[in-house]
C-alpha positions as CSV (number, residue, x, y, z in Angstrom):
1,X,-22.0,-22.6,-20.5
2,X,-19.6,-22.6,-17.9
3,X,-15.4,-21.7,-18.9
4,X,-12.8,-23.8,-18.3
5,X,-10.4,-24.3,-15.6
6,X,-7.3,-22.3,-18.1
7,X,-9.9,-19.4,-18.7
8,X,-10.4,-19.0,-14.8
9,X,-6.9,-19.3,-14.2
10,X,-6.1,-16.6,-16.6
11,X,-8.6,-14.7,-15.4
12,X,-7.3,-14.8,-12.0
13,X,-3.8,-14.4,-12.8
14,X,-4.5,-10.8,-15.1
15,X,-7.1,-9.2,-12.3
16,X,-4.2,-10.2,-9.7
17,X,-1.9,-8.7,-11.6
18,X,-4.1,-5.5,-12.2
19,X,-5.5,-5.3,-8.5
20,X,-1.9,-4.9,-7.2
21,X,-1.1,-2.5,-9.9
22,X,-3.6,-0.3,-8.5
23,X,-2.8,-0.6,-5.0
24,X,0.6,-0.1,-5.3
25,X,-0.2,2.9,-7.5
26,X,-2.5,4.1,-4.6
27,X,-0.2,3.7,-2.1
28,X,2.4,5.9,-3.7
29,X,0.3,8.7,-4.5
30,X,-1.1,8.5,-0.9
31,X,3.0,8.7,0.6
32,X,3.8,11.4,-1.6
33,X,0.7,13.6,-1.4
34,X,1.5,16.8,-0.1
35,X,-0.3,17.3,2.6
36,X,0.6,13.9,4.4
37,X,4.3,14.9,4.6
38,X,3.3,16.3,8.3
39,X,1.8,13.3,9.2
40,X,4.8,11.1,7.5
41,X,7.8,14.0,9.6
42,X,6.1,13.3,13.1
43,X,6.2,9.3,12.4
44,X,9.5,10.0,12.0
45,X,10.4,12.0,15.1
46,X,8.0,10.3,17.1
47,X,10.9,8.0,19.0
48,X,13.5,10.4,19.3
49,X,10.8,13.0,20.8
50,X,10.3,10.2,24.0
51,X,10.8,11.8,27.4
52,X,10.8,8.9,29.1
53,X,14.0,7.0,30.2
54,X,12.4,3.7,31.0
55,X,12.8,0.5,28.6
């Protein structure tokens, strides 16, 4: 027996909900993990640090 189109709606709407719960979740912890502040300080320098003068 297949569901109906409101249970696959519903079904859609709470995993969307969940999948983007998780990836926002996993993007946080992977900007504030420790050891990627390095990586996050030299993204930040990197266009003042340009030698050259040229547009």
């Amino acid at each position: 027996m297949l569901p109906d189109h409101d249970t696959l709606v519903a079904f859609a709407k709470s995993f969307g909900l969940f999948y983007l719960i998780a990836m926002s979740l996993a993007v946080l912890v992977y900007v504030f993990w420790p050891s990627n502040a390095k990586k996050f300080d030299a993204a930040k320098r990197a266009p003042l640090d340009n030698d050259e003068d040229r547009p």
